[in-house]
N, C-alpha and C positions, 0 to 999 in steps of 0.2 A: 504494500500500500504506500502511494504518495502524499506525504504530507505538505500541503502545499506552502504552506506559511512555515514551516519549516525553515530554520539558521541552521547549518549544524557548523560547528569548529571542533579542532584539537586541542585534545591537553597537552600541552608542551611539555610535560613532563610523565605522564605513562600512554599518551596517542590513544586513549581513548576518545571516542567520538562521541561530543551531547550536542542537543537543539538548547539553542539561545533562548528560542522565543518558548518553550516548554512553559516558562511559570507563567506566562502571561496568558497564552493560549489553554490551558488548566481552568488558568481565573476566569475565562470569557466564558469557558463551558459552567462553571460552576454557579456564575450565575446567571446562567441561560436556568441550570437544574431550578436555583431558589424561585424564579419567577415563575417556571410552569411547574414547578411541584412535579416535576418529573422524577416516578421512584421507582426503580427493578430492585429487584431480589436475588441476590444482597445488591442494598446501594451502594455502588463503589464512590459514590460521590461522599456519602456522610461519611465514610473512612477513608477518605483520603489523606495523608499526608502530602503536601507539595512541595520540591524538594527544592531548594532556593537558587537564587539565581548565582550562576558561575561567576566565579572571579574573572578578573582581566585586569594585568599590570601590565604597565608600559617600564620596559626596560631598554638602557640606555649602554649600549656595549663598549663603546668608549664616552669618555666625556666630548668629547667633539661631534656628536651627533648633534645633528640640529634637528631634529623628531627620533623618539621613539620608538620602538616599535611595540606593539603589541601581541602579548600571550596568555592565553585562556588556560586556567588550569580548572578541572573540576571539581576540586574538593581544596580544604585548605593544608594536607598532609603533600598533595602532589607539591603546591606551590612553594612549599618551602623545603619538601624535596629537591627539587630544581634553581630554587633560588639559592638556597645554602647549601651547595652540595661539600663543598670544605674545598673544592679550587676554584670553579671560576664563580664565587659569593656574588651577586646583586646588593647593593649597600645602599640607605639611605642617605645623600650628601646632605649635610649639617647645613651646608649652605644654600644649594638652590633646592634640595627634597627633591632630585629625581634620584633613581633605584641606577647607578651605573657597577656595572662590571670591576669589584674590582683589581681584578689584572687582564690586562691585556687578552683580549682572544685570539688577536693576530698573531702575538711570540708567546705568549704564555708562561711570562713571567714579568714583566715589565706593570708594577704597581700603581696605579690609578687613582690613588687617592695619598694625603697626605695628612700629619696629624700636627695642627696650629693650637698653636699656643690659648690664641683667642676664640676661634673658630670653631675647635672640634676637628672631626675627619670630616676634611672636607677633599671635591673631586679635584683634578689637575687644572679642571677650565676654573673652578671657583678661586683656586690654591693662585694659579698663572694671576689672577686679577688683582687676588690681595697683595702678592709681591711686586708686582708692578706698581703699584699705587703707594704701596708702604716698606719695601724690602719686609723680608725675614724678620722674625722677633731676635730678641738678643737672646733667647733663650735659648735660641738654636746653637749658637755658638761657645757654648760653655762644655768643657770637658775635653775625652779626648776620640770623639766621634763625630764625622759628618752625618748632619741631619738635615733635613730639608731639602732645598732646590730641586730642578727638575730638567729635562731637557728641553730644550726651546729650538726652532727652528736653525737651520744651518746658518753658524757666525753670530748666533744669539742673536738672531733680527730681532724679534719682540722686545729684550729690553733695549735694545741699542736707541730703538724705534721712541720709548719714552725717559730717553735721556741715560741711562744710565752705560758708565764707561769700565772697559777692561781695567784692574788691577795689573799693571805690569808685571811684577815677581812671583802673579799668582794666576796667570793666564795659563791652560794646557797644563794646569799642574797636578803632579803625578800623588796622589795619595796611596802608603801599601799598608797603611798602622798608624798607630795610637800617636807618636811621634810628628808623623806630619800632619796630620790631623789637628794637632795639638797647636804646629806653626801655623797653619791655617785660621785654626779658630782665633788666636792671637790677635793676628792684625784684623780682620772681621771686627773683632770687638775694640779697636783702637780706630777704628774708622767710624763704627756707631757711636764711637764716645766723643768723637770729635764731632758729630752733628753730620753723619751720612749713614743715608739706606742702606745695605747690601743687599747680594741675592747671590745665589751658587748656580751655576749654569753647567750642567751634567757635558759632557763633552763623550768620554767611552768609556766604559764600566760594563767589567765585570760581570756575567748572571751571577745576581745574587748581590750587587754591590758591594763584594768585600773590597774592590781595589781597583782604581781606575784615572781618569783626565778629567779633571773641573776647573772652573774658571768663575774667578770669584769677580765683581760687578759691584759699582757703589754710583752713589749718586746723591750727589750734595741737598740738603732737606732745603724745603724754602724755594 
């Protein structure tokens, strides 16, 4: 039998197949029944449970999407089957609330989110906006670990783009330990004490970022 008004979609997460419009098409019969007092034996109308209507989250598989997409899961054990699977998680960003990916689907390891100071975990596009507009917190730079920054288009277009200039002694510069790490964070934080932004601009690294080329970016506040 064809049902004509029939939607059907998949769950993206066990490819089972439901009709959309199910609960609504239920409700039109149901009360069709109340008005004519239409009753068989047994009424399957007076026991019915109806069974609610499907999820549908828009997930965002990189932060640089500029739509969504759309996936229907049927129950709410599939959806957070698939959204939390423990590798490629769907994460709430703190900043703008879309669900993005967060690592990369493309390399499958390259991390999509980043954790501010102020902010929360927030996405690369959120993270990209607040460093441009205010460098890094100082907090990033305490200890003897790089944290934060990110990669930015080839030659660091994006900050160059709003002002901010290469560090000469710290452009291409090679981090393998706790050591240079340590000289890096250094002048970072003599530059923010002097009344400048910074910001770290991933250069090549590592899977895994234990050890790689960054370039560190300041730019006079004011």
């Amino acid at each position: 039998m064809v049902i004509r008004d029939a939607k059907l979609a998949e769950c993206a997460s066990c490819e089972r197949k439901f009709d959309l419009n199910f609960p609504s098409r239920m409700q039109k019969y149901q009360e069709l029944h109340d008005l004519e007092q239409i009753h068989m034996w047994p009424c399957g109308f007076l026991e019915r449970e109806f069974s609610e209507r499907s999820m549908e989250a828009e997930l965002y598989d990189t932060p640089w999407d500029e739509a969504g997409r759309g996936a229907w899961f049927c129950s709410d054990a599939c959806a957070d089957g698939y959204m939390n699977s423990g590798s490629f998680d769907y994460i709430l960003c703190e900043g703008c609330t879309r669900l993005v990916c967060e690592q990369n689907p493309a390399n499958g390891w390259h991390v999509q989110f980043r954790e501010h100071a102020d902010l929360g975990y927030i996405c690369l596009r959120c993270y990209e906006k607040e460093t441009l507009e205010s460098g890094q917190p100082r907090s990033d730079f305490g200890g003897s670990k790089i944290r934060g920054g990110m990669f930015f288009s080839s030659g660091n277009r994006e900050p160059r783009e709003n002002g901010f200039e290469e560090v000469p002694e710290f452009t291409d510069y090679f981090v393998n330990g706790a050591e240079s790490a340590r000289r890096y964070n250094r002048q970072a934080l003599e530059l923010i004490d002097a009344g400048h932004k910074v910001l770290t601009g991933y250069e090549r690294l590592a899977i895994g970022g234990l050890e790689g080329y960054i370039t560190m970016m300041s730019k006079q506040e004011g």
